[in-house]
N, C-alpha and C positions, 0 to 999 in steps of 0.2 A: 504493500500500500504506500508504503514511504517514496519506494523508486519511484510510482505514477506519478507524484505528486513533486518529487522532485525536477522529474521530466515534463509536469504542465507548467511548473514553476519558470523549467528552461524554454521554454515555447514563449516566453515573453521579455524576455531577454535582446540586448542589443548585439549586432552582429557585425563585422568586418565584412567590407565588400569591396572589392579592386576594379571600379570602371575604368575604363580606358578615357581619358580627360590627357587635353590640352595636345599630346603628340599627335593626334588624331586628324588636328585642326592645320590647317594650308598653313603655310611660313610665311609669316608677315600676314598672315588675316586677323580683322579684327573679329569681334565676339557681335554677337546679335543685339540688334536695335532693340536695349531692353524698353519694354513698355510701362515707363519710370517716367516721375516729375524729374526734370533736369538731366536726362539722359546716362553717361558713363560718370566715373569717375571721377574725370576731368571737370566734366560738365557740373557735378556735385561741390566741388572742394576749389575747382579754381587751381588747379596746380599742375602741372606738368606732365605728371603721371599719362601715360598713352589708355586710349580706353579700350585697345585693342588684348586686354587678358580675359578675355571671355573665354577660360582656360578652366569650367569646372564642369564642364559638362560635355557626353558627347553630341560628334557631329551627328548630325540627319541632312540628308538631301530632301529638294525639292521641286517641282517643277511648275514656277513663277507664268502666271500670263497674267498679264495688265488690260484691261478692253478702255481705251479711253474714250472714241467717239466715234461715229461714223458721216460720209457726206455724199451728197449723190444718190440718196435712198430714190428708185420710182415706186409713183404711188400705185395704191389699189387698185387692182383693174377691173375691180370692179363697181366700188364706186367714185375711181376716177381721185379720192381725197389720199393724203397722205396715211403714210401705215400707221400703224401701233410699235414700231420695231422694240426687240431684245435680242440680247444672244445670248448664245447656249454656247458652252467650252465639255467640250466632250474628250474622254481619255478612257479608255475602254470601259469599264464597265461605272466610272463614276460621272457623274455630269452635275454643273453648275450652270446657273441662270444669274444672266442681269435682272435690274426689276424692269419692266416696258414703259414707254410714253403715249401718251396718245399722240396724235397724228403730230405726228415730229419726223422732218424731212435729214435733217442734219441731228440727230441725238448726242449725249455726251453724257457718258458715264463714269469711267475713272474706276472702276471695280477691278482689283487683284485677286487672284484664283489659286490657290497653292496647292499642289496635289504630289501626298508623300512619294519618293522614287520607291521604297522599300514595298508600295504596293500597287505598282507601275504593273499590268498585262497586257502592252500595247505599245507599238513603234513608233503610232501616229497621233498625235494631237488636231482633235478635228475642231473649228470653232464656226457655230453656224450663226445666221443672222434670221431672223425670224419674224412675222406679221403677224400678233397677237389676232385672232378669234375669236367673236364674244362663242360662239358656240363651241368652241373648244379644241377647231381643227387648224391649227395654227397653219399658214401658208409660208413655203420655203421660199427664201428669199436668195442665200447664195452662201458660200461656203470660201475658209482657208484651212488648209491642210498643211502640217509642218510636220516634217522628219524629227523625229528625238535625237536621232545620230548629231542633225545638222544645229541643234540647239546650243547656241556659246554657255557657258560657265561663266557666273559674275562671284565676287570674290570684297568683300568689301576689306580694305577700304577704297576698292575701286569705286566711279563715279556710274550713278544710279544708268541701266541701259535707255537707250534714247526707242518712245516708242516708232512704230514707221507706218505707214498706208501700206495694205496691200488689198487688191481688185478683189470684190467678192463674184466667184464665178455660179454660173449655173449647167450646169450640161445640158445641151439641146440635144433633140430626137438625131437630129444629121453626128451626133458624135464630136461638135464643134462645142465651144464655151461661150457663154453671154454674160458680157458684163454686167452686176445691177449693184453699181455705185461702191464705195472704197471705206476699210473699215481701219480705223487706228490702234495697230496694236505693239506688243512689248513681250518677245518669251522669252527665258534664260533659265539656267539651273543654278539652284541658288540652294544656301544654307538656313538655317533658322537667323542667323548672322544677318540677315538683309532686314532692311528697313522696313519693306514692307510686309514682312510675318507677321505684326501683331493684330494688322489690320484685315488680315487676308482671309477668305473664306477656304475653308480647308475642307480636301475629300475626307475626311475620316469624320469631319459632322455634315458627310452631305445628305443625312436622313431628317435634320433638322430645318424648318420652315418656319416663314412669316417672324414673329417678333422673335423665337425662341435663337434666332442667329445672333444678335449679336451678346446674348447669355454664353457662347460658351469660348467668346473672345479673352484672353488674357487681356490684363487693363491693371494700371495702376488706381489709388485712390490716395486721397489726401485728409484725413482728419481735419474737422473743420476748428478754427483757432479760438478756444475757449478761455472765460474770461471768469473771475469772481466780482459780482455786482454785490461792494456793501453798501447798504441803505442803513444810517443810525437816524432811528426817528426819534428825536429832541423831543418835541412839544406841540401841540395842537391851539388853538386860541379861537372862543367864544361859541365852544362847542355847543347846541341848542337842543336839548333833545326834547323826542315831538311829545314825551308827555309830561306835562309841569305838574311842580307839586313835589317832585323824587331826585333828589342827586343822581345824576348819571353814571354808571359803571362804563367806561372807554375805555376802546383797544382799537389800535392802526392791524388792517390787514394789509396783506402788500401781496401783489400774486405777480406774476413774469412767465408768461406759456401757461405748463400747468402746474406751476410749483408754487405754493402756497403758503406763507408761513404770517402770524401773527403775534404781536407783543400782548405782554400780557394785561389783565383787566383791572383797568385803576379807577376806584369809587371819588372821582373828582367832586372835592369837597367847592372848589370855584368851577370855574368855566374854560377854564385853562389846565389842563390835564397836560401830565409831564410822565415821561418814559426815557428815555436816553438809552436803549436799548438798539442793538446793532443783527439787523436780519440779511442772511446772504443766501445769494443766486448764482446759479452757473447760465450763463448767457457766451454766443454764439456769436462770431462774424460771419455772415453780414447782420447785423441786427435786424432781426424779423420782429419780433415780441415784444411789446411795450411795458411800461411797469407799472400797472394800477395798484393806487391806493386809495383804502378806501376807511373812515373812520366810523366807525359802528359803537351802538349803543345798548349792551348785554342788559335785556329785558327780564329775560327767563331763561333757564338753562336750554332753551329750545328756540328760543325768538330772539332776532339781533335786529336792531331799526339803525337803515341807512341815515347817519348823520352828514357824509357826504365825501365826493368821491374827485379825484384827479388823476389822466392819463397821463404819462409823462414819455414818451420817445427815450430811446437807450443814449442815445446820439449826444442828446442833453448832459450828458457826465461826462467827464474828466477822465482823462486815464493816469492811475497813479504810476509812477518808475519805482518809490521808496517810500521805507514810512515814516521817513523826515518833514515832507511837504505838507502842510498843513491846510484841506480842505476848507474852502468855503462852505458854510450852509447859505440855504436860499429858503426861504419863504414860499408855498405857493397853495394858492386860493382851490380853494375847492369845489365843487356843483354839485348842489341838490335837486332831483327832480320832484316835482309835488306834481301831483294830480286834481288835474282841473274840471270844470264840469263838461258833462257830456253835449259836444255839439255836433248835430245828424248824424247822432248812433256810433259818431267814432269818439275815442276819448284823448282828450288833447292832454300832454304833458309839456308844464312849462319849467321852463330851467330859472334856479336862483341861487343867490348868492347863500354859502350856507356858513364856514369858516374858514379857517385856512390851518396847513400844518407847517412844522417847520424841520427842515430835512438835512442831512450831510451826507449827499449820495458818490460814488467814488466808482471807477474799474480798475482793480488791482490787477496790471500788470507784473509783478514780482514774484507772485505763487505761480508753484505748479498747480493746473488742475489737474488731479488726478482722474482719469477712466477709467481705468486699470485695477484689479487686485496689487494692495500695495506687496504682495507676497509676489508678484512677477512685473513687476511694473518695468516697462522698455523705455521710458524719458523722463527726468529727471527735471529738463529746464523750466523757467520762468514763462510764462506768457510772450512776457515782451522782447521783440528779437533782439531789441537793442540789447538784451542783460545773456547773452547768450554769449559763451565763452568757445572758440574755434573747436574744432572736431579732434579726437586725440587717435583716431582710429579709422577702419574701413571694415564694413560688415559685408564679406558676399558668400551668398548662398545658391548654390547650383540644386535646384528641384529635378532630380531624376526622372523618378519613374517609379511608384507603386507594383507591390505583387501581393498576389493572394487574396485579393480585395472580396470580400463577401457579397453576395445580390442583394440590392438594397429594394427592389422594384421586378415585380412581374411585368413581361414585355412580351406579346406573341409566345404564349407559355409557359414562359425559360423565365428565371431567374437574369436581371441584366442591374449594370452600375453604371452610371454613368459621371465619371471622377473628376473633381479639379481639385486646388490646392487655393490655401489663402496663408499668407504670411503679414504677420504684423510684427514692427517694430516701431517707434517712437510714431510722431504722423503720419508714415509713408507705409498704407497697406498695399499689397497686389493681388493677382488673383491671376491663376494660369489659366491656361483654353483647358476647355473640359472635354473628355476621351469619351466617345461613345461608343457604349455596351462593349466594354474592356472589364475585363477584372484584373486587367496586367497595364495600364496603362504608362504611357513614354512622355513627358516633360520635356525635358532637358531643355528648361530656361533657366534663366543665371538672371539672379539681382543685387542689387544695390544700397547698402545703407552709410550712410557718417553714423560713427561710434560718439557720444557724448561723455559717455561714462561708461566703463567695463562689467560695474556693477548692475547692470539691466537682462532683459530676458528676450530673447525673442521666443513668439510664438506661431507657428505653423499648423493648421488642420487642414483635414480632410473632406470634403463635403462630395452628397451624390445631389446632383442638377437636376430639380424636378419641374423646369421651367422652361422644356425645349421648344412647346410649341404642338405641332402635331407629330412628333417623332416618337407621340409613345413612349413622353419621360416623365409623367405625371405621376405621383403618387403609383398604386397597384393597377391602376386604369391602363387601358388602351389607345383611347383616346387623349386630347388636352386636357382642356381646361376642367372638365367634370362637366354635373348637373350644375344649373344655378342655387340650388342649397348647398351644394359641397361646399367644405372650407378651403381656403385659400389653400395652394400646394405650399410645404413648406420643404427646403432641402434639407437634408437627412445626412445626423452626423456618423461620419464616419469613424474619428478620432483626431487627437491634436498630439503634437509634442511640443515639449518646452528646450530652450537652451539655453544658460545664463552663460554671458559672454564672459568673464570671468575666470570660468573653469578650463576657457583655452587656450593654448599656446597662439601665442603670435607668428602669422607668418607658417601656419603648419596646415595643410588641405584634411581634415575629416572625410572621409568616407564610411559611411556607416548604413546601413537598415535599421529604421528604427520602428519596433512594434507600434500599430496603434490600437491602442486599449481602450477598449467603452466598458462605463460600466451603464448595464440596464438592468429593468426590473428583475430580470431572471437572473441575473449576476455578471461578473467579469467575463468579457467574451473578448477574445482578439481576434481584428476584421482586417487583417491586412499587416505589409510593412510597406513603410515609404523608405524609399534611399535619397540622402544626401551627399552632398559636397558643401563642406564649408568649410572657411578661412577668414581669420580673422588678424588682419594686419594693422601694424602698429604704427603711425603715425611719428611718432613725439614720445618715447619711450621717460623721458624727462615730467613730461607734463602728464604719463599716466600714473607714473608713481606721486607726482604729487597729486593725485585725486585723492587718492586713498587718506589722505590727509584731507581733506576738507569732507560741509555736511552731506551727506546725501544728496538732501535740496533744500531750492532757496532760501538764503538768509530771511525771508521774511516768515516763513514758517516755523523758526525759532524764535525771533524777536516777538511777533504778537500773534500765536498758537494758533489754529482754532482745537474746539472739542473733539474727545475720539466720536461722541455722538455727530457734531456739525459734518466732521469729515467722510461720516461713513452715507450718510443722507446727501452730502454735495458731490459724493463719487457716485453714486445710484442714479441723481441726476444729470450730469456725468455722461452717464452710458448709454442714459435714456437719449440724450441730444443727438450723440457721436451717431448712435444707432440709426434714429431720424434720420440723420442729414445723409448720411453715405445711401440709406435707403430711398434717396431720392436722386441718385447719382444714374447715371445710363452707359451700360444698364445699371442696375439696383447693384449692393451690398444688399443681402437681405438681411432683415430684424437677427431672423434668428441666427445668422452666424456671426453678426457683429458679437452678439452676447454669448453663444459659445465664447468666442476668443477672447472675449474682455472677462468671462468668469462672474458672470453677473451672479447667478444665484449660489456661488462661495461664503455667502454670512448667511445662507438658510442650515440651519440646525441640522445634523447627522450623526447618530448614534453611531456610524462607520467611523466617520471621518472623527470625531471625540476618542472611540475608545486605541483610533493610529495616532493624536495626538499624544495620548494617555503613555504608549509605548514610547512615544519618541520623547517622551521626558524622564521615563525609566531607563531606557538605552545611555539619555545625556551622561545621568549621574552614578552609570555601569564602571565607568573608568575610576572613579574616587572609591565605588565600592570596593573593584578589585586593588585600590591600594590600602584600603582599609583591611582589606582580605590578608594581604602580603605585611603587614605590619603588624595584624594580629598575630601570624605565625612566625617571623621574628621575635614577636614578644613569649611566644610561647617555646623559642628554645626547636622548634619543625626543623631547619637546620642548622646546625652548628656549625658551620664557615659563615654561612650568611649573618648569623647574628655576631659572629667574631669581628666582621668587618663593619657593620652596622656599629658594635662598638668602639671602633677605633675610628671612625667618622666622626662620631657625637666626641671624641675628643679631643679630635684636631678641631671642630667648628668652634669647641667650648675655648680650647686657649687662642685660636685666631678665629671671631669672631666679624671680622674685616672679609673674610673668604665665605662667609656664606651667601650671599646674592652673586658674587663671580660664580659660587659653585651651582647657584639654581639656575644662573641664565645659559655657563657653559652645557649643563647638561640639559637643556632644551635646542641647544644648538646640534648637539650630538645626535640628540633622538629626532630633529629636522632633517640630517644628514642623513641617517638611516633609515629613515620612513621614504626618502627619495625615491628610489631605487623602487616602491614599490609605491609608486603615484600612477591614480589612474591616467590608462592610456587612453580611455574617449568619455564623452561629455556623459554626463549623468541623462537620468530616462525615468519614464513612468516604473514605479517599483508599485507592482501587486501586493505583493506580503506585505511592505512596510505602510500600503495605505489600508489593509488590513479589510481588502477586496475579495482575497480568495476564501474565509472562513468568516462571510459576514451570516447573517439570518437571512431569510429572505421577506421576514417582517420588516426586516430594519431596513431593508434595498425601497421595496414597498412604501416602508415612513418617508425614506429621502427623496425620493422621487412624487409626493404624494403636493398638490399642489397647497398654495399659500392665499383666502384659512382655507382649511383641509376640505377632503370630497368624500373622504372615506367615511361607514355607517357610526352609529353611535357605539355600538359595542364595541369595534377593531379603536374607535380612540379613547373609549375608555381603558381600555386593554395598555395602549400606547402610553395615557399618561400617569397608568398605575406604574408600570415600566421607567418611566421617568420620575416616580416619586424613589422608588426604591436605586433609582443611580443617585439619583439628588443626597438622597438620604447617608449612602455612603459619604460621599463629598462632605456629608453637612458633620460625618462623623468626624473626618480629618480635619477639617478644619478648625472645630471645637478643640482637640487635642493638639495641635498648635498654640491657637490661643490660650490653652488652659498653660501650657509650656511658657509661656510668655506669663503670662499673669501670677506663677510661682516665683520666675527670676525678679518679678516686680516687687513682690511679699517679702522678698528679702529684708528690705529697709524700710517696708511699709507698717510697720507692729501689728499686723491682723494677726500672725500669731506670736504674741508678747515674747515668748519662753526663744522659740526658732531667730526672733532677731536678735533676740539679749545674746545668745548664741554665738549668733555671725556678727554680728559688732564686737565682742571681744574678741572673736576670731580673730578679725581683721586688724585688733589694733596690735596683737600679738604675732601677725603675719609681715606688719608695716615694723617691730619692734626690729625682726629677726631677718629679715630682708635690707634693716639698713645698716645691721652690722657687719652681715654677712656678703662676702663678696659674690657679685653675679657670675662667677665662672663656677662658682662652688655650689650653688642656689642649682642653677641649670646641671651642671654633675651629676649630682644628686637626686633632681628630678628626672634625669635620663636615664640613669641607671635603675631609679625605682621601677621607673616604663619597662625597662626592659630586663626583667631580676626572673630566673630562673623559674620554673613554673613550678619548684619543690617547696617555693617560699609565696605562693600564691593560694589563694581561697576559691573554693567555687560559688562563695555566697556573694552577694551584689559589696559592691565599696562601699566606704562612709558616707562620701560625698553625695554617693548615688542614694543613699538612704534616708538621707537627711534632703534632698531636693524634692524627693517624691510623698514626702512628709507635710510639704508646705503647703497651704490654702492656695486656693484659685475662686474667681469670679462662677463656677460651675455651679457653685450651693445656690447662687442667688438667682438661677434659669427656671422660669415655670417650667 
């Protein structure tokens, strides 16, 4: 039972893989037009550097046709008006289409066509021109035909091929050619290296139609640039509330999108109600969301009466650099609507002056906003570009290729996947073209990051594309979109991995498989491996050792805090934005994989994930155990060399007492030295056991996964939180016997028990007597040797000390 177990154990493990990278690649070629904000390297940093190391991935051919336009079209013969023209690029058994025009003589498309060589069954690249049909029987317009043999190779950083006219012919009955008008084209064989891979329509999704084309484009994305809006609301003045006779209870609400937050309720004894209370928001460039405030008047614990309200534009505030600057507050007037009488059945409402509040609103550029789990968080910087310190680093990651991928989706039968990749690091997410109905699918795109700081994480998943279109990638359907009751398709995670950039050598290529593990309701299952290439080169080897020395992040998050409560509420909102705005990018980021990768529901409670914390704080304090362990058997005499030398140590420290800190810091230098030799050799990975995945319950899979408040019957959560009383319960045990531990050493000098202080007060002045006679080499002697005194001169009954501590009072007696 053990072997199976140790062998499912090894099934999730990382693995060494040896692609064929960089030799592969033409001499003197550069690397592929990644589909990145700012292009290569170069392009990112401003520096020298050639952007031609597109050196982590291998090559794939391709065979590039460009359709730009056509001229000379003749029209319809039959009715005489211009065609509908498109073309169709045919290569044996795969074909692509332009989209068509209506009656357009001269059309102009500019569409690229990429069709892998490795699944090339044909000599001839046919490319036809065609007169859309409304009824469906498209009429031949004329045709080019190219040899593959005759096809040039382009090569970047050779200059992009120029396209050219060639005659679109028709064959006539006599066995002669008719010309009908001239079509602009551009073929070559190319790498994924060319410019126009990322944009290009590829045979390996040519089952895919209508919008679901350009879902399964590789596309860079950019985080949208987040900001913290504090609002300290001061004071309000000549607050009216609508019922006289009662002091008013006020409180400022302040809303921004949908985030809501309000100060608290003060029974203004005048009319002028004062708060000085500071509420913040996570806000977005471009500012969409205005910031309503509004000041209300707490009636009943159920009823609030509009005392009156003001819209304020984001645009209106200041951006702070530091928190030296000292804010203006502004004054501004607020509007009440009142209800007036009904005139021809409509009801008119007219605006009045009601009071005004008075505000110190600010946008602090100096914080990070955090999106991210600060437990994997990939950027560190400030808001403001200006406070943004040069790059110490260069992050590239070569996305492989996927094996073993499990069917996430019935398709015509069969089990089918259909794979992309998303990788996120500081702002700049990507997202590669996705492979259809592959469970082995082929990447090999290379990207690009600046390193800010080493201590960050990137993070990579997996997703299957359930947004093809009519390709038959929808959820378990066969068709698209569903019924119109169905829920929206949602992509399906496959898994993620993590990488703290930290744990790697500079300047060193990774290649690895690394498991992806899901955990679901049925338990830990692994759906695949992805292979990597990464490299992480070092900049300023100067500037990254002194990071390590500075805080984490921005000074102003030391200087004026906010709460671990503010923090964990401003990251959730946070995530919520991030997720919006990429979800409206084209194509989409979808919801759900922004929040897989940002780790949104990491603070929802897990009786898994507590009892792998639990271990991982038992493991920390494993190592002090086992010196505890080793020093009790020194004391007991276990071996006699080792306690021989152990005594003749405590005696050199005792007369050169000068050599103990040289002798603690040499011997962590030694055990540095020696631990060398046996550093891991690749990045850390999902660990099963230690997140304590593979022997969970399958109640407890069920609880984590169970929504937030809960869905499940009344008996499975009373079941649940009897479960949660009895762990509670434990905890509440230890923690009491901590405190009670504390509240004896407090008893000591406190007289609760008269007899035990009179005790340790003469102890003490009898220990301060004999301590200042006695010289400290002789004091420490003494007590080393008693430590360590043969176990024939030892008791098996508890010590004084310990007899006399567990004898003392504690705060326990006085607990109902």
């Amino acid at each position: 039972m053990g072997g199976n177990q140790d062998a499912h154990h090894e099934d999730f493990q990382l693995k060494d893989t040896n692609p064929l990278l960089g030799e592969q690649w033409p001499k003197g070629a550069a690397g592929p037009a990644r589909p990145a904000v700012g292009g290569g390297i170069a392009g990112w940093l401003g520096m020298d550097k050639p952007s031609s190391t597109y050196d982590l991935v291998e090559q794939m051919f391709f065979l590039y046709v460009r359709v730009v336009k056509a001229k000379d079209l003749p029209p319809n013969p039959l009715t005489g008006a211009a065609m509908d023209p498109y073309v169709e690029v045919k290569l044996g058994n795969y074909k692509g289409t332009t989209k068509h025009y209506d009656r357009r003589a001269n059309p102009e498309w500019d569409q690229v066509f990429a069709f892998s060589k490795s699944r090339v069954q044909s000599n001839a690249l046919e490319v036809y021109l065609k007169d859309r049909d409304m009824i469906g029987r498209d009429d031949y317009v004329g045709r080019v035909v190219f040899d593959l043999g005759e096809v040039p190779t382009r090569v970047p950083p050779d200059s992009p091929l120029a396209p050219q006219w060639y005659r679109l012919e028709e064959r006539r009955g006599d066995g002669g050619y008719k010309i009908r008008g001239e079509l602009m084209l551009a073929v070559w064989i190319g790498t994924q290296a060319d410019e126009a891979f990322p944009e290009a329509w590829h045979s390996d999704a040519a089952t895919v139609r209508g919008e679901g084309v350009a879902s399964v484009r590789s596309k860079a994305y950019v985080s949208p640039k987040l900001w913290y809006l504090r609002v300290n609301v001061i004071e309000a003045q000549d607050v009216q509330p609508q019922s006289r006779g009662r002091a008013p209870e006020v409180f400022v609400k302040a809303q921004v999108g949908n985030q809501i937050l309000k100060t608290s309720v003060v029974a203004a004894a005048t009319l002028n109600p004062r708060w000085n209370e500071d509420l913040v928001f996570v806000v977005a460039e471009p500012f969409e969301e205005q910031l309503v405030m509004t000041v209300e008047d707490r009636v009943s614990p159920r009823k609030d009466d509009l005392l009156g309200r003001v819209q304020l534009p984001l645009t209106l505030f200041e951006k702070r650099l530091d928190h030296r600057p000292f804010v203006q507050s502004r004054w501004f007037d607020l509007e009440k609507f009142g209800i007036a009488t009904a005139i021809e059945g409509e009801t008119r409402r007219e605006l009045r002056f009601a009071s005004r509040v008075h505000l110190r609103a600010c946008l602090e550029g100096a914080y990070h906003v955090m999106d991210e789990s600060t437990m994997y968080i990939s950027d560190t910087r400030p808001t403001a570009r200006q406070l943004w310190k040069p790059p110490v680093g260069v992050l590239e990651v070569g996305i492989l290729s996927a094996a073993g991928l499990q069917p996430m989706k019935n398709r015509d039968g069969r089990g089918s996947t259909d794979a992309y990749c998303v990788a996120k690091y500081g702002q700049k997410w990507v997202r590669t073209r996705t492979m259809i109905g592959t469970s082995s699918p082929t990447w090999n795109e290379q990207y690009t990051w600046e390193v800010f700081d080493p201590s960050t994480v990137i993070t990579i998943g997996v997703f299957d594309n359930c947004h093809l279109g009519n390709s038959g990638g929808n959820g378990n359907n066969n068709g698209g979109g569903g019924g119109g009751g169905a829920p929206p398709a949602r992509d399906a995670r496959i898994g993620k991995i993590r990488i703290r950039l930290s744990t790697l050598e500079t300047d060193r290529v990774y290649t690895h498989a690394y498991p992806l593990i899901l955990l679901t309701p049925s338990g830990v299952k692994k759906m695949g491996e992805l292979r990597l290439a990464v490299r992480f080169t070092c900049l300023s080897m100067m500037n990254m050792v002194h990071l390590y020395t500075q805080p984490l992040l921005p000074r102003m998050h030391y200087l004026h805090p906010f709460t671990v409560t503010q923090l964990d509420a401003l990251r959730y909102q946070a995530m919520g934005i991030v997720a919006a705005r990429l979800g409206r990018a084209e194509p989409p980021l979808r919801r759900e994989v922004v929040e897989y990768m940002l780790d949104v529901e990491s603070h929802m409670w897990s009786m898994r994930r507590s009892k792998a914390n639990f271990f991982r704080a038992v493991s920390l304090f494993s190592g002090a155990a086992a010196g505890a362990r080793w020093f009790a058997d020194v004391c007991l005499w276990k071996n006699v060399a080792t306690t021989a030398l152990v005594h003749v140590l405590l005696l050199i420290l005792i007369w050169y007492p000068e050599l103990i800190l040289p002798t603690v810091f040499l011997y962590m230098f030694f055990i540095g030295l020696w631990n060398y030799r046996r550093r891991p050799r690749h990045p850390p990975h999902m660990d099963t056991k230690m997140s304590w995945a593979e022997a969970v319950h399958p109640d407890e899979l069920d609880e984590e996964f169970d929504t937030f408040p809960t869905s499940r019957q009344q008996d499975v959560v009373y079941m649940r939180y009897d479960r949660l009383r009895s762990v509670a319960g434990r905890i509440q045990t230890v923690v009491g016997d901590m405190a009670t531990q504390g509240e004896r050493l407090q008893s000591l000098l406190s007289w609760r028990d008269p007899r035990a202080t009179c005790v340790f007060v003469f102890f003490c002045l009898i220990a301060a007597v004999v301590l200042y006679v006695t010289p400290f080499r002789v004091v420490a002697l003494v007590a080393g040797l008693f430590m360590l005194r043969h176990p024939r001169f030892r008791s098996k009954l508890p010590a004084v000390p310990s007899n006399f501590f567990r004898r003392l009072p504690s705060r326990a007696d006085s607990m109902l």
